[in-house]
MIDOSE-1310 file (N, C-alpha, C; in nm, 2 decimals, decimal comma, always signed):
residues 169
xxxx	+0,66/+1,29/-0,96/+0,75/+1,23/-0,86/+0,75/+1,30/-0,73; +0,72/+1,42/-0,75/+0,71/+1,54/-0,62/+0,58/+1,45/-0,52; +0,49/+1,44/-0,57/+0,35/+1,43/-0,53/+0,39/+1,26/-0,43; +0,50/+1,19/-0,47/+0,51/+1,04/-0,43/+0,61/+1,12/-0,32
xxxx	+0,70/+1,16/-0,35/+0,81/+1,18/-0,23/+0,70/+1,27/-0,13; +0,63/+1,33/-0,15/+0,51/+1,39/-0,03/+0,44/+1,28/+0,03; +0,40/+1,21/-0,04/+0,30/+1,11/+0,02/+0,41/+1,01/+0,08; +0,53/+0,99/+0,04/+0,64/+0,90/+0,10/+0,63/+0,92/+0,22
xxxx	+0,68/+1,06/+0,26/+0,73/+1,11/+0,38/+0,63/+1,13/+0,48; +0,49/+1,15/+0,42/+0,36/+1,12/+0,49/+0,34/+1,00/+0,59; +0,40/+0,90/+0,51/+0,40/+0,73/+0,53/+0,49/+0,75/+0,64; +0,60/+0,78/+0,61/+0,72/+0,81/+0,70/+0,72/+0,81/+0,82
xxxx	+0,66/+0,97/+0,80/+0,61/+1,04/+0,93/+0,60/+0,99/+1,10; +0,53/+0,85/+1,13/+0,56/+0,89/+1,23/+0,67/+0,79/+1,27; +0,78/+0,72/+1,18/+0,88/+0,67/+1,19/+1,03/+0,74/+1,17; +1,02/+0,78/+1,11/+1,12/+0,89/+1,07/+1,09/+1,04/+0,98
xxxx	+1,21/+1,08/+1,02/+1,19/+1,27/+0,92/+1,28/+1,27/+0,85; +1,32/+1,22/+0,71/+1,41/+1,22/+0,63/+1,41/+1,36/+0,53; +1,49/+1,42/+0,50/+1,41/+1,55/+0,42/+1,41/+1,50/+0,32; +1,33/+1,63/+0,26/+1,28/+1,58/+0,11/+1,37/+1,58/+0,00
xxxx	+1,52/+1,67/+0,01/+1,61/+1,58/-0,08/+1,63/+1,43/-0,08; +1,65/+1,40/+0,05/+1,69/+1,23/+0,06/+1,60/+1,15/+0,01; +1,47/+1,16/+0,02/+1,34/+1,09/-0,02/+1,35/+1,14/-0,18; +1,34/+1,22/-0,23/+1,33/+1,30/-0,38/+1,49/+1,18/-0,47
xxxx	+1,54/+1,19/-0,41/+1,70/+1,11/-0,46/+1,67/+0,98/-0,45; +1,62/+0,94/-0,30/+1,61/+0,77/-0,31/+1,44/+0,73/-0,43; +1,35/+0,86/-0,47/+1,27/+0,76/-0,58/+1,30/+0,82/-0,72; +1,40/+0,89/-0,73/+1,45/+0,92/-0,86/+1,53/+0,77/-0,86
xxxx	+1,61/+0,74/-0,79/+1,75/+0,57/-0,81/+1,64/+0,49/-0,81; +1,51/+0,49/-0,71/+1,44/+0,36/-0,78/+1,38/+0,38/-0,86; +1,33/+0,48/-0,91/+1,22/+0,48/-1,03/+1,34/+0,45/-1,16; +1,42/+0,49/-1,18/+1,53/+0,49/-1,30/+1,61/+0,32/-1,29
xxxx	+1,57/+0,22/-1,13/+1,61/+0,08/-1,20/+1,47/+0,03/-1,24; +1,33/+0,11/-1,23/+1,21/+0,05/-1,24/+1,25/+0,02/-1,38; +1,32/+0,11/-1,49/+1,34/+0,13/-1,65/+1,44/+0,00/-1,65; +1,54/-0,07/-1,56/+1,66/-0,11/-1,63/+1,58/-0,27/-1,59
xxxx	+1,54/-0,26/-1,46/+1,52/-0,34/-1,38/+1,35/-0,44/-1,41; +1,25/-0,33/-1,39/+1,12/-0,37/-1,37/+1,09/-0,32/-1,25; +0,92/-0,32/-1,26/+0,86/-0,30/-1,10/+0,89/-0,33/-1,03; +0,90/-0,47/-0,99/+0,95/-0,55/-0,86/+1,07/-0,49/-0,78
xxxx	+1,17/-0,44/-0,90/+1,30/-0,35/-0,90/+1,23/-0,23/-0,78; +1,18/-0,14/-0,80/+1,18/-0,02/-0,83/+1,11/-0,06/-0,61; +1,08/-0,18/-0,60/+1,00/-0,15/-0,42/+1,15/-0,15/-0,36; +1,21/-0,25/-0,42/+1,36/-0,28/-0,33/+1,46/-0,18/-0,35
xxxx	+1,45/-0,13/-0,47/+1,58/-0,02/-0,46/+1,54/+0,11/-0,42; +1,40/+0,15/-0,42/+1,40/+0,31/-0,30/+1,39/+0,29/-0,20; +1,32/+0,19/-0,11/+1,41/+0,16/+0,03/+1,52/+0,15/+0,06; +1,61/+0,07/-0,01/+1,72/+0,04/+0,01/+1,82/+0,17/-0,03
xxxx	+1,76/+0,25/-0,09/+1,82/+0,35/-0,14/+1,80/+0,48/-0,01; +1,70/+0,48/+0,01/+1,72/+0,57/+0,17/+1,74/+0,56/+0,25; +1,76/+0,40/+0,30/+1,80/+0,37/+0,43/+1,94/+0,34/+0,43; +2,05/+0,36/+0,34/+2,17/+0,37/+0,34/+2,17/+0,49/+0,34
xxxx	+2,15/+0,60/+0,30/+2,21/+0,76/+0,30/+2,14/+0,79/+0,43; +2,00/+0,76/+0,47/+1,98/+0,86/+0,58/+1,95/+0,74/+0,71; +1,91/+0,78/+0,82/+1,92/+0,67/+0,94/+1,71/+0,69/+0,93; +1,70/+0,60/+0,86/+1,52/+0,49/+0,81/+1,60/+0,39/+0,88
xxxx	+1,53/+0,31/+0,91/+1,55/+0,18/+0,94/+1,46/+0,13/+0,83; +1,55/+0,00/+0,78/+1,52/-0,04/+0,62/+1,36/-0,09/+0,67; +1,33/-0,17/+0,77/+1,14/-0,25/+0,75/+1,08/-0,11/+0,78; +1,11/-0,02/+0,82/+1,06/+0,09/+0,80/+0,98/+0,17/+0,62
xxxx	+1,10/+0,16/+0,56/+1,10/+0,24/+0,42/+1,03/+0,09/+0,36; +1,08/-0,01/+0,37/+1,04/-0,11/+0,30/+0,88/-0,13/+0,33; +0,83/-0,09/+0,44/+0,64/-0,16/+0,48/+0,61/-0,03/+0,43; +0,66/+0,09/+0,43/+0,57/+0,27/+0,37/+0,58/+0,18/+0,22
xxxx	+0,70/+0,13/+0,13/+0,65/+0,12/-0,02/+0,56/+0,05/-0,04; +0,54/-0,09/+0,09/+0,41/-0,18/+0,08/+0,29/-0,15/+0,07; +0,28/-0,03/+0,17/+0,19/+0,04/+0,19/+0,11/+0,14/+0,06; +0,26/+0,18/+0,01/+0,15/+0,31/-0,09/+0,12/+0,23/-0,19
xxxx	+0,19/+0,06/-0,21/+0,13/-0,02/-0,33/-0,01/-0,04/-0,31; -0,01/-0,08/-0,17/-0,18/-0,14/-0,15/-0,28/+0,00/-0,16; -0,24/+0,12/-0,13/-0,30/+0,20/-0,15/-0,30/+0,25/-0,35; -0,22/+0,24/-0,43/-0,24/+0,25/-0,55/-0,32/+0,17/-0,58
xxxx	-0,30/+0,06/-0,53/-0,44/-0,06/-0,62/-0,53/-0,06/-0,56; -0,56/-0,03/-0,44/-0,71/-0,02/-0,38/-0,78/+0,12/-0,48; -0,71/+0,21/-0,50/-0,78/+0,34/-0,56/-0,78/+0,28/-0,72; -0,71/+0,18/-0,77/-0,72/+0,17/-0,91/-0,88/+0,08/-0,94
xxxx	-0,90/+0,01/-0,84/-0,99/-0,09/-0,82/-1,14/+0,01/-0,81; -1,08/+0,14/-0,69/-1,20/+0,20/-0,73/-1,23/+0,29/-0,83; -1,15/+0,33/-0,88/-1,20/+0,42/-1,02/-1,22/+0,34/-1,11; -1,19/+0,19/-1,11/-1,24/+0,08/-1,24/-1,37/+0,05/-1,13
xxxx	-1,41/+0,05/-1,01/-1,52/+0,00/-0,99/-1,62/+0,14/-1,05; -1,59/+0,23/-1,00/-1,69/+0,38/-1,01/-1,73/+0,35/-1,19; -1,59/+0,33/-1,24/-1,65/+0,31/-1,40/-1,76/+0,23/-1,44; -1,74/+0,09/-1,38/-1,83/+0,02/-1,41/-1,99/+0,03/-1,38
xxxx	-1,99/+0,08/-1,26/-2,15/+0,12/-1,20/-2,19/+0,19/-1,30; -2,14/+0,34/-1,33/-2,19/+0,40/-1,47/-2,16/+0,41/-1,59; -2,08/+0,27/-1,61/-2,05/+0,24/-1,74/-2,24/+0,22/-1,81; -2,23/+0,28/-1,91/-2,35/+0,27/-2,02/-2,33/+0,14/-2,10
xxxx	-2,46/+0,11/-2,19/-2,45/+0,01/-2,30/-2,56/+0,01/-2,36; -2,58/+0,06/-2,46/-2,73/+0,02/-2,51/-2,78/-0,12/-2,59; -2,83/-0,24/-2,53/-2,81/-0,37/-2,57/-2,91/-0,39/-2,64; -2,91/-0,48/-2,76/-3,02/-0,50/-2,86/-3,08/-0,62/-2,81
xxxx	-2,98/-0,68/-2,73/-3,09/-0,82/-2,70/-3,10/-0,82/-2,56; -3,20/-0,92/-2,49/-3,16/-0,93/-2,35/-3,04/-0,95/-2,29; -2,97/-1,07/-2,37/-2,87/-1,15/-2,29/-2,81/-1,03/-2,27; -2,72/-0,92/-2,35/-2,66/-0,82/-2,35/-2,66/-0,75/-2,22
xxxx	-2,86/-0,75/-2,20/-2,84/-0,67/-2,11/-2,85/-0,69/-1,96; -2,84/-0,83/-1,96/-2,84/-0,89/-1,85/-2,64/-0,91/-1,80; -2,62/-0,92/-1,92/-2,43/-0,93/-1,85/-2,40/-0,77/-1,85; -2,48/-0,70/-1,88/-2,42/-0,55/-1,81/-2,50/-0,52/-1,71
xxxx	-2,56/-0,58/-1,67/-2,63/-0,57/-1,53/-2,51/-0,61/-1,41; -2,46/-0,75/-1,49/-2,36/-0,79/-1,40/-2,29/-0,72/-1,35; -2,23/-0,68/-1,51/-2,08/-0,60/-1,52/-2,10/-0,48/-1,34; -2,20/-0,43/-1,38/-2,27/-0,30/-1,27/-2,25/-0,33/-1,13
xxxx	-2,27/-0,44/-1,09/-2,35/-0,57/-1,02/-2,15/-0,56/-0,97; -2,04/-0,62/-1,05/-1,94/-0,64/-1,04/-1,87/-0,49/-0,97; -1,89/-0,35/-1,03/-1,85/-0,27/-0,99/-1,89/-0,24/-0,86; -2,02/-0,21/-0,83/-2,04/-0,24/-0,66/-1,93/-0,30/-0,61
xxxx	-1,96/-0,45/-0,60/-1,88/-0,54/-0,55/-1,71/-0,54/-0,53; -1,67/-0,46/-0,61/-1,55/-0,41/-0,59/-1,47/-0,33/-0,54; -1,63/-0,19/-0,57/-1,58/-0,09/-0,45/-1,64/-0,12/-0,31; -1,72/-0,23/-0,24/-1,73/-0,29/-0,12/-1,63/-0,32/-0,07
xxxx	-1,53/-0,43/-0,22/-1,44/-0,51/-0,14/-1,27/-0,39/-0,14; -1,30/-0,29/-0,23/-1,21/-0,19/-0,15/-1,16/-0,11/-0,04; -1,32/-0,07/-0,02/-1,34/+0,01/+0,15/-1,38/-0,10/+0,24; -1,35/-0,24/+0,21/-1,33/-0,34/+0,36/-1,13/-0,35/+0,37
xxxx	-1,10/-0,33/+0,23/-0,99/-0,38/+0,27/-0,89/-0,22/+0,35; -0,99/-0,16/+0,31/-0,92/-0,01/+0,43/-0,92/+0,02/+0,52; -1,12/-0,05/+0,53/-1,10/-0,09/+0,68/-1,04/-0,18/+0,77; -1,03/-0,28/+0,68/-0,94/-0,37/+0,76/-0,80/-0,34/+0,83
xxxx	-0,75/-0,25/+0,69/-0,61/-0,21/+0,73/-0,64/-0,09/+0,85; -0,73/-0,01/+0,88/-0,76/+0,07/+1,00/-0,79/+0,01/+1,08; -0,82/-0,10/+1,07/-0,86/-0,16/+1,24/-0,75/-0,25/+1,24; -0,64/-0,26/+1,18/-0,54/-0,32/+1,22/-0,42/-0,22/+1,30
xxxx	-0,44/-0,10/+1,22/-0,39/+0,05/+1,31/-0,44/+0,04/+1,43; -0,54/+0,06/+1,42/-0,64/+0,08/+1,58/-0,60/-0,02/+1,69; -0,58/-0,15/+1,63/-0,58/-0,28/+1,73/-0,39/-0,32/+1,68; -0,32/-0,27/+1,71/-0,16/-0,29/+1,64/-0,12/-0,39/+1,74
xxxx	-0,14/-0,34/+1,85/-0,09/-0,40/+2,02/-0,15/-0,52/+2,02; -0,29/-0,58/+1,97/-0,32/-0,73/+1,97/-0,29/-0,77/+1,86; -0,32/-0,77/+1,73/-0,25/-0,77/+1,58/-0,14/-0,84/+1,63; -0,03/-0,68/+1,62/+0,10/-0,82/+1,63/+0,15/-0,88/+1,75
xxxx	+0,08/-0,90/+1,86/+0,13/-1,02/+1,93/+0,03/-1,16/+1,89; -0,07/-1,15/+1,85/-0,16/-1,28/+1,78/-0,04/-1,28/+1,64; -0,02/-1,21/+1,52/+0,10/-1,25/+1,44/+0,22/-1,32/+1,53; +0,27/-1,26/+1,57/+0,40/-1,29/+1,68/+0,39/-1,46/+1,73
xxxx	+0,22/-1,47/+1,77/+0,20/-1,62/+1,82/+0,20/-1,77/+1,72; +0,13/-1,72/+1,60/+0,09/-1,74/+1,46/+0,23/-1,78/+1,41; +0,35/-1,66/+1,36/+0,48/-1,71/+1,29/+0,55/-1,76/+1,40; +0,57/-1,80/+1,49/+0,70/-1,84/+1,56/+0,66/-1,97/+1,51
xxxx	+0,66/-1,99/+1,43/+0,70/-2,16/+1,32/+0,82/-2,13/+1,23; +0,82/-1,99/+1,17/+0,95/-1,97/+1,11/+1,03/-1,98/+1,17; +1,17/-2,00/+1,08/+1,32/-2,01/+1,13/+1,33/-1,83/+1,22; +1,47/-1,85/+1,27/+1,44/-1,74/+1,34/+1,48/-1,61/+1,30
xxxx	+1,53/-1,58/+1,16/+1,55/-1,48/+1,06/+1,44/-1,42/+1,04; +1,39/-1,54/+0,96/+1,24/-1,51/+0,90/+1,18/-1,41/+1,01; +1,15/-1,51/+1,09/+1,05/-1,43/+1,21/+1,11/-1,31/+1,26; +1,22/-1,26/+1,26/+1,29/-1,16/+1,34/+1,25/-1,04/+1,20
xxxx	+1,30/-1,08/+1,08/+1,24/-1,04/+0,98/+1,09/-0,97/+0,97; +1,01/-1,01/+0,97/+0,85/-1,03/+0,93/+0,80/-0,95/+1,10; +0,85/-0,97/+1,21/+0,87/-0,91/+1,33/+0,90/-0,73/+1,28; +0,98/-0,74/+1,23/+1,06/-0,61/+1,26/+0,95/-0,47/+1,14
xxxx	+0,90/-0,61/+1,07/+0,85/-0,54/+0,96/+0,69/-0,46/+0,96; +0,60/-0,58/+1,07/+0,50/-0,58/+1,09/+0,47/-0,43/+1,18; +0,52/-0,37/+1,28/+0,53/-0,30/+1,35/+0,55/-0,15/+1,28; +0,63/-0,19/+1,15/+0,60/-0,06/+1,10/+0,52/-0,02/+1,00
xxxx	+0,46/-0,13/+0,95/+0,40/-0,13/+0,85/+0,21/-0,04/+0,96; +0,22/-0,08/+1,05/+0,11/-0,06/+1,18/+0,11/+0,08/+1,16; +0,26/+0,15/+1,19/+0,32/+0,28/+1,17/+0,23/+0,36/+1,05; +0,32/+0,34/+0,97/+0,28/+0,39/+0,85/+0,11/+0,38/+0,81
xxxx	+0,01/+0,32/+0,87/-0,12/+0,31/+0,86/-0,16/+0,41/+0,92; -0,07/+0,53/+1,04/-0,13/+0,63/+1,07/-0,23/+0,73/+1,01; -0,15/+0,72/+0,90/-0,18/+0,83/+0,78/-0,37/+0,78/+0,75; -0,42/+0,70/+0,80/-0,55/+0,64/+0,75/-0,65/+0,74/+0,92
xxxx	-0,55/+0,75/+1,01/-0,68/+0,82/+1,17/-0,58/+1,00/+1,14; -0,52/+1,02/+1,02/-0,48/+1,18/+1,04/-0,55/+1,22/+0,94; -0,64/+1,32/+0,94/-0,69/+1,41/+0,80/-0,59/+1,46/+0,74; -0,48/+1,57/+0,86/-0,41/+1,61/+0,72/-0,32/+1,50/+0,67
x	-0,24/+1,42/+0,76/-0,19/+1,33/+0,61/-0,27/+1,24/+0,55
């Protein structure tokens, strides 16, 4: 849990400096409704859980948990892709060993489509200033919640992608 409230606050960083009690407290209350609640539970209640004790602005806390999701599943994608490339099989027949060719064939293809989707997410860092005004142009079809919503959100979610042009975080 140490290692998440570091990388939280990493995320953070160039939006706010919450200390690490506050962050350590708000993913203890979500991780403990992830048990009562479910996953889904556990993105809404540690934002919501630090942006009432400390001054986060909630699309702030809320786009960093978006964030370290897309980053868990991008990295789960790649250590199932890395598996697959050197997954072994010793096949008795062809067909065998023509669908573990695939299988091989499949793990590439996964870790491609993981380092496009990081790139993408860094060149959406890089380019934030045209990004969200092409967004901006794109949702003004929504009601004007929505959009003030998804507005407020997108800008920090940009934020929090720092952590992708800094070595140390």
């Amino acid at each position: 849990y140490f290692v998440r409230v570091l990388r939280w606050r990493e995320l953070l960083g160039p939006m706010a400096r919450p200390s690490l009690a506050a962050l350590f407290r708000a993913t203890m209350i979500g991780f403990t409704a992830l048990f009562f609640v479910g996953r889904a539970a556990e993105m809404i209640v540690r934002p919501a859980a630090l942006s009432v004790k400390e001054r986060v602005h909630p699309s702030a806390s809320y786009a960093t948990v978006m964030i370290e999701r897309v980053f868990d599943m991008v990295m789960v994608v790649a250590f199932f892709a890395v598996n697959l490339i050197f997954f072994e099989y010793i096949a008795r027949d062809a067909d065998a060993t023509r669908l573990f060719g695939w299988i091989k064939v499949t793990g590439v293809l996964l870790l491609v489509a993981a380092a496009a989707g990081i790139y993408g997410l860094s060149a959406f860092r890089r380019r934030r200033n045209s990004a969200l005004t092409y967004l901006e142009r794109k949702l003004a079809w929504l009601p004007k919640s929505a959009h003030a919503a998804a507005m407020s959100l997108f800008p920090h979610i940009s934020e929090g992608l720092a952590v992708l042009h800094d070595a140390r975080g």
